[in-house]
N, C-alpha and C positions, 0 to 999 in steps of 0.2 A: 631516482629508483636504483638501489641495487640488483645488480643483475651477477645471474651464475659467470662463471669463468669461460665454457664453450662459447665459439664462434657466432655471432649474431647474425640470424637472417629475421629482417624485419621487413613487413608489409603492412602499411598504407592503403588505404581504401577509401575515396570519396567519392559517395553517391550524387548523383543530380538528379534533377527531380522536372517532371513537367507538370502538367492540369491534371493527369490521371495515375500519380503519384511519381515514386522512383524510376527512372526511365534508364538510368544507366552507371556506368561506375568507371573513374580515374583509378590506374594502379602504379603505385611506387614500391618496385620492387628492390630491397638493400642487401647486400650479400656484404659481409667483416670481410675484408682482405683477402679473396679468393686467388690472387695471387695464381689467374688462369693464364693460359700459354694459347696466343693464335695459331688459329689452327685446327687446337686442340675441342671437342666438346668441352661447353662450360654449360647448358642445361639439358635439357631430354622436354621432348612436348607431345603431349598426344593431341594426333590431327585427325583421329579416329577411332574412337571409342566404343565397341557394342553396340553400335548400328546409330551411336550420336556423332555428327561432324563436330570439330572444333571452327570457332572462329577461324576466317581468312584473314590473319595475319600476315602483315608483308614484313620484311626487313626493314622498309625504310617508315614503319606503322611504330617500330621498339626505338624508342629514343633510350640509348645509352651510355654512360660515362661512367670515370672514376675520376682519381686526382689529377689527373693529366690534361684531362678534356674528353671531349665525345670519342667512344665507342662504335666502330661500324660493328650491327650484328647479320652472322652470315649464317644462316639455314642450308639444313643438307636432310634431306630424304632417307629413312633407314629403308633396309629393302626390308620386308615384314612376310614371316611365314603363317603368319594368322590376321582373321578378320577385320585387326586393329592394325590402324599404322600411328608411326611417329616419326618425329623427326629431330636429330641435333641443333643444338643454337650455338654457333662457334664468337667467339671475339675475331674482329678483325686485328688485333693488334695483342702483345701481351699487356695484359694489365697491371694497375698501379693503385694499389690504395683497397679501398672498397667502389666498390660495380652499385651502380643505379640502375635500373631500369625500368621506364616509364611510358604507360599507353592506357590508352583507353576499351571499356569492351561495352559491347549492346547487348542488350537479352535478345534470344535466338528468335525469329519469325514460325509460329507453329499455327498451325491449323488442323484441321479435323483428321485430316489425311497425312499427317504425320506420325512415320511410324514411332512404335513407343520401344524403346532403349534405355540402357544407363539412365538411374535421373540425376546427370551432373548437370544439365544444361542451363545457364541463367535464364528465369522465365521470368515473365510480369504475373503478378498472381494478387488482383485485388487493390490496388495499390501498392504493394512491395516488388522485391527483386529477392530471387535466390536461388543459388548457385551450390556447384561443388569444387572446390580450389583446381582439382585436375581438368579443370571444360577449357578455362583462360588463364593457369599458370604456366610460366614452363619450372619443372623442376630441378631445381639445382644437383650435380652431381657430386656426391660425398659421398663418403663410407663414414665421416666423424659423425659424435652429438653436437646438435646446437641448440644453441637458447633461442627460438623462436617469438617472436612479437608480432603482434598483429591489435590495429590500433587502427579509427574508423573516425574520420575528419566532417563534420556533418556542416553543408554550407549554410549559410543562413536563410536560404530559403526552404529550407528542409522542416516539412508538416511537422506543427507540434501533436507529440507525442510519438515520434519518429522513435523507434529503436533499432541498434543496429548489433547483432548478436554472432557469434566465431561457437563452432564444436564447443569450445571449451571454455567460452562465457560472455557474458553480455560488455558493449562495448558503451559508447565511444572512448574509454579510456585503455590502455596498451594494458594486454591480454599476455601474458608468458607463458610458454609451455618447453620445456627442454623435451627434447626429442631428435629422432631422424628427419634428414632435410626433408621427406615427404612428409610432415606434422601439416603442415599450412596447407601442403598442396590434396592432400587425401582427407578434406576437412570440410564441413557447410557453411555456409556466408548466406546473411539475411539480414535483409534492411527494408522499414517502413513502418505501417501500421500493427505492429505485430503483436498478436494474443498468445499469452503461455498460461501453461498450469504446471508448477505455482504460478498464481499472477503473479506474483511481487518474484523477484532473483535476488538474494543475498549478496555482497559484493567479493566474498568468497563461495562462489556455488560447490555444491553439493546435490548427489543424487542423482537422480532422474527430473527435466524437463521437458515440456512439448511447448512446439513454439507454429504457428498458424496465424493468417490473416482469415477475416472475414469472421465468418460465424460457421462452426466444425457441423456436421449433419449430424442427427440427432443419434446416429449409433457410435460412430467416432467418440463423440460428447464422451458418451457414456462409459465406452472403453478405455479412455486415455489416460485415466489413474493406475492402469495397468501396470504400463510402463514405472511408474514410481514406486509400484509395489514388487516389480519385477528384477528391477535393476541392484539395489542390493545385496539379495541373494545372488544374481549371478555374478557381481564382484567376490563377494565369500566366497563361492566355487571355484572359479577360475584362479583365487589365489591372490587376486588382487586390490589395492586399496587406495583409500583417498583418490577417490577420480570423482569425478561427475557426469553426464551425460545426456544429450542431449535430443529429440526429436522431432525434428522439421516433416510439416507436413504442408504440403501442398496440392493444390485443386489443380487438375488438369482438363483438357474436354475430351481425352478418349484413352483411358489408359489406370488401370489400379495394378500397385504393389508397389517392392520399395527396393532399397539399394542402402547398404552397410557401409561406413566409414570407422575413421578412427572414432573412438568415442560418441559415435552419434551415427543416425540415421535416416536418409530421406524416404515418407512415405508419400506416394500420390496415389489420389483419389477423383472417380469422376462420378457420377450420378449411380452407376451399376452397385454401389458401393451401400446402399439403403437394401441390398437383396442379399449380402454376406452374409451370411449366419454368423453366430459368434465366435464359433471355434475354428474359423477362415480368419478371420483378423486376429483372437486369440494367436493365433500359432505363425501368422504373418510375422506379427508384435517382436515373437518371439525368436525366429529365424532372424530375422535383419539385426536384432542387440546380439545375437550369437555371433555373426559376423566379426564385431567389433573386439571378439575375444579371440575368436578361433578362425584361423586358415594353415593354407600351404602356399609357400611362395610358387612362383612362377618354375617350368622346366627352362632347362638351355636352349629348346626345343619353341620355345614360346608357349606351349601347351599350360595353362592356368593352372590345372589340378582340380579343375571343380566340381569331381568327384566327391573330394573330402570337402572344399567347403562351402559348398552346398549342400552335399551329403550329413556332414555333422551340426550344420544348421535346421537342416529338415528332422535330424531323427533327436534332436534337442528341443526340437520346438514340439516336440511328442512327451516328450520324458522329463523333463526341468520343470514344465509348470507343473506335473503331477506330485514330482519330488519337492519340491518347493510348499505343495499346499495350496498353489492358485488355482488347480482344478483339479476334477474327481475323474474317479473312473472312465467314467462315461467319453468325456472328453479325449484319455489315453488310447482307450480301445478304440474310436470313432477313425485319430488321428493315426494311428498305427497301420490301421487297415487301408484307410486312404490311401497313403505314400504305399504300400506292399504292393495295393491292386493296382496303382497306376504305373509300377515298375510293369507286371506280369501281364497286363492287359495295353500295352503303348506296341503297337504293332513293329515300331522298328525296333524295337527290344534287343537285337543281334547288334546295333548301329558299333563302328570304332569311336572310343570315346572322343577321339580326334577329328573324325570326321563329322559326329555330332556339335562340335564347338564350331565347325566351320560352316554348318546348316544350321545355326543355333537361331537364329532371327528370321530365316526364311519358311524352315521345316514346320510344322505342328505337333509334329513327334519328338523332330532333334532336340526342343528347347528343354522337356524335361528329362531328357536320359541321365546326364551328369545329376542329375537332383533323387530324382527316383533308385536309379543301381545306387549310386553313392550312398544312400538310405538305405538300400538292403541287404549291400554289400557291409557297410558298417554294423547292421542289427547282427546280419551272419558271422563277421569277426567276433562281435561281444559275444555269443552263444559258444562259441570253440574259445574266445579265454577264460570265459565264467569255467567252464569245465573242468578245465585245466588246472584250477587253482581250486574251485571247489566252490565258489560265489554265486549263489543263489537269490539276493537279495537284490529286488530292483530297485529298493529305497537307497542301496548303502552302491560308492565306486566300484566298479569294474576295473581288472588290468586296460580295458578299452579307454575308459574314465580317465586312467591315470595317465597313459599317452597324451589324451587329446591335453590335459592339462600339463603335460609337460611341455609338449609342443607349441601351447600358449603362451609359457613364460620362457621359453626362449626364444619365442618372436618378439616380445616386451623388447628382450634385452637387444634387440638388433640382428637376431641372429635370420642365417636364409635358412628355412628348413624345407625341404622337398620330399618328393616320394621315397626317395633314397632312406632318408629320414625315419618316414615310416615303416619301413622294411626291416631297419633295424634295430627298432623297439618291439616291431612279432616277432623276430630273429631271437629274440631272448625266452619265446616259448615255444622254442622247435621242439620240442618233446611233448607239447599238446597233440596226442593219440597221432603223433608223425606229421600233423595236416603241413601239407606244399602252401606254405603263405605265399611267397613268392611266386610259385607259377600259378600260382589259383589267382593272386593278385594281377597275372600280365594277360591271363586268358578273362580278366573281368574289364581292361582295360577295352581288350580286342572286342567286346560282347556275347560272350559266351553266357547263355541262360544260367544264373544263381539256383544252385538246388535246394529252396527250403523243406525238406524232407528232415524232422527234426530240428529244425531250426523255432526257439522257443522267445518268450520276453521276458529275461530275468529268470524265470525259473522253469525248469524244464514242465510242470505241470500246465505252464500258458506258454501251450504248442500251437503252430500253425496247423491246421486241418487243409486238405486239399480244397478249393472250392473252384472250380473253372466258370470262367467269365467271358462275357463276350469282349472282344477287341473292339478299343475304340477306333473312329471311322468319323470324320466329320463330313465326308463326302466332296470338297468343295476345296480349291486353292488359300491358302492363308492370305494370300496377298490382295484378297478381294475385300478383307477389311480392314487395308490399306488405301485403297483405291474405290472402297463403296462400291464397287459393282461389282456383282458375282458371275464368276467365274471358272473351267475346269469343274464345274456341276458333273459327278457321275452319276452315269445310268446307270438304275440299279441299288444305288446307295439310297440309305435312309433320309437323306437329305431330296436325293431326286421324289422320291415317292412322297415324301411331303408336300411337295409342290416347287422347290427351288428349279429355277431355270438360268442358263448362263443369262447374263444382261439383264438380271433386275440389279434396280439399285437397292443397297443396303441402308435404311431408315440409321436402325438401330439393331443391334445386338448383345445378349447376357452374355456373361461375364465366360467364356469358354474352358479358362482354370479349371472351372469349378465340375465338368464335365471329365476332366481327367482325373480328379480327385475323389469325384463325387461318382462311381460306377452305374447308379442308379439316375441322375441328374439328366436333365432333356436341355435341350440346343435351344432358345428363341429370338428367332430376328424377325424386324420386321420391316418388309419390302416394298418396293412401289412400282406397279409394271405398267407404263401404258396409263398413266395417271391414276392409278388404283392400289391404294395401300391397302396391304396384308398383313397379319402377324401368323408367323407359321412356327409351329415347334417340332420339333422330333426326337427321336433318340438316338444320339449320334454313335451308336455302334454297329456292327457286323454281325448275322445272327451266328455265326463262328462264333464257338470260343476256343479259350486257351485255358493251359492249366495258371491257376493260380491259387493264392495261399487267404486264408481269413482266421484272425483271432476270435473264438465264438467268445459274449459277454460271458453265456452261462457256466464255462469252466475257467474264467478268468478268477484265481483267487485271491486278488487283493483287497486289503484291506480298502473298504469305503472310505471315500476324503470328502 
């Protein structure tokens, strides 16, 4: 096989298998001549992920060499100003040649009481295994492109009809992809029984695929041609081409949504998931393939940015499928108002956006600030640059439009782009009616209330109208449907008056998302106190309310799709 000119890093992957399918995986990991200095860092490892552990790997668990003979590898702890830790993988010696490295990983031990985070975790799922390259790689450090290979060794005991499938196409034969050293490692790994749509994979892929064990629930089923009708158009838009891509889904036992990579996306689903309406997985669908287009890298600071992207996934998963022609009105106005209310009605509303990432998995409020402001704050940007320029059309780009796609293709190309970044692409309409981008942009960091007062979608005639709402309130500690038993019950709240009391235990409970999104939506869990199950609903708000903003359908005037 000819291969590009860039440096090779190649990965190896052989699965094993027991009586209830794939059970684990061999990794050989090949770096071309890296030609590292002891001492010095030669990868980066995350040992903490978004509320997922990584495997306990030891030093003496990485068997590594080059042309000389074995490599000791020596681990060192980064000190971490955020949620997530890592740590360096040094050489014990300098090297010679090209670096091997070689071990083994198990899929993680989960149970019901397992909080839900990142889905990079290797799970068992049906018979297969699957993974996201960052749970059990370490990442090699480069600034170069490499030519990437990733190539899937199936033992002979391995179930006929085994497939074993990489982001960027189905294996077991070597997979290339030129890119940054994190191609492999920010990528999905799947191996077993595994069902796709297309059934069949071409041996040049194309497009959009979904890729699943077992048999999908009957709305899933019905939804997942989405993605293949979705994916297209958003390469057109974004400006990009010849790619394919890819969508892993997997069954979990307590836990729905999904998690963006390169080229491809993991979505998990558990039983609550038969009770989504359509335009919840609609716009899920659609947020997590935005990911794969659109971000902002990381601050110096550790802080992610995921104002914008999350932000620009959320207020895309509004706007692209209308523009596009995959849904109508109905669908825009539903999802517009959604994300609006649940910015104006989330009681810590005021949160630092910093200190919401660092309560992001413990809070009930903190996890959607960056998701919600970052959506409203981006609608508010697009409404001062339509202005400015004169762009009234929601069908046609905005200068908002045109950032985010710039910003896309100079992440393509390698480049780091930050908030800095974005500052000085508004910096080029400082003459929009004088507006302070900047300080407006550092007092929305801080959480200072967004004023939609004239704030419109696409055309000043589809204005926000005031409409005030009650604050949500779920009454009750998050952590109790971690631990199934309820817990911090207030008195007083809508929850207490229902009937919740500390120390029942938690049976089951709907889907909680959908209370934040859903302004009208009611709470139901169902509990067992004293050997006596109950199912209790209520409505998890405050009879407070707050100001907030609603798009009415009857002065919406877009054209019907």
């Amino acid at each position: 096989m000819q291969l590009p000119s860039e440096p090779v890093i190649s990965l190896r992957l052989t699965p094993h298998f027991d009586a209830d399918g794939a059970s684990g995986i061999s990794v050989l990991l090949k770096i071309e001549q890296p030609a590292a200095l002891a001492g010095q860092p030669m990868f980066i490892f995350n040992t903490f992920t978004d509320n997922v552990p990584a495997p306990s790997f030891k030093e003496e668990t990485i068997r590594a060499r080059d042309g000389q003979g074995v490599v000791p590898i020596v681990f060192h702890d980064i000190p971490s100003r955020s949620r997530n830790t890592q740590q360096h993988w040094y050489p014990g010696r300098d090297t010679s040649g090209d670096v091997v490295l070689e071990f083994d990983v198990l899929p993680r031990l989960v149970d019901i009481k397992t909080p839900v985070g990142t889905r990079i975790d290797l799970r068992r799922d049906q018979g297969g295994l699957q993974a996201v390259g960052k749970w059990f790689l370490p990442r090699f450090i480069s600034e170069k492109t490499h030519t990437n290979i990733v190539e899937w060794c199936l033992p002979p005991n391995a179930p006929e009809g085994t497939r074993c499938v990489w982001s960027f196409g189905e294996g077991p034969r070597p997979i290339v992809r030129v890119g940054r050293s994190d191609t492999i490692w920010d990528t999905v790994y799947m191996v077993g029984p595994i069902q796709s749509y297309p059934p069949t994979v071409s041996e040049v892929r194309d497009g959009s695929t979904c890729y699943w064990f077992g048999s999908l629930p009957d709305k899933l089923d019905r939804l997942k041609t989405y993605n293949t009708e979705l994916f297209p158009k958003m390469m057109e838009y974004f400006g990009s081409s010849g790619g394919s891509y890819g969508v892993f889904i997997r069954k979990v036992l307590i836990g729905y949504g999904g998690t963006g990579f390169l080229g491809s996306y993991v979505l998990e689903y558990d039983e609550t998931v038969l009770k989504q309406p359509d335009h919840f997985i609609i716009s899920l669908f659609t947020h997590e393939m935005v990911h794969s287009f659109s971000k902002l890298d990381s601050e110096d600071d550790g802080y992610d940015n995921a104002w914008f992207t999350e932000g620009i996934a959320d207020l895309y998963a509004s706007l692209l499928p209308y523009r596009f022609g995959l849904r109508g009105k109905d669908y825009l106005i539903y999802t517009i108002n959604s994300h609006v209310q649940a910015y104006f009605t989330n009681p810590r509303i005021n949160m630092d956006i910093r200190d919401a990432a660092a309560e992001f998995f413990s809070d009930w409020y903190a996890v959607w600030i960056a998701y919600k402001r970052g959506y409203c704050y981006l609608m508010f940007i697009d409404c001062i640059l339509r202005k400015a320029v004169g762009n009234f059309d929601i069908m046609s780009n905005s200068p908002l439009d045109e950032i985010v796609i710039d910003l896309a293709r100079r992440t393509r190309k390698g480049e780091r782009v930050t908030g800095k970044d974005w500052l000085e692409y508004l910096g080029r309409y400082l003459d929009a009616d004088g507006f302070p981008f900047q300080q407006h942009f550092q007092r929305m960091l801080r959480g200072q209330t967004l004023d939609f007062s004239g704030t419109f979608a696409g055309h000043p005639s589809n204005a926000f109208v005031r409409d005030d709402m009650r604050i949500l309130h779920f009454g009750f500690g998050r952590n109790s449907l971690r631990t199934h038993v309820l817990a911090h019950v207030e008195e007083g709240s809508q929850a207490y008056a229902a009937g919740l009391r500390n120390g029942d235990e938690i049976v089951s409970a709907s889907n909680h998302n959908r209370c934040t999104e859903d302004v009208f939506a009611t709470y139901t869990l169902t509990i067992k106190r004293g050997g006596h199950q109950e199912t209790i609903e209520y409505y998890p708000r405050l009879e407070r309310k707050t100001v907030s903003w609603t798009l009415s359908p009857g002065s919406f005037g877009l054209e019907e799709r």
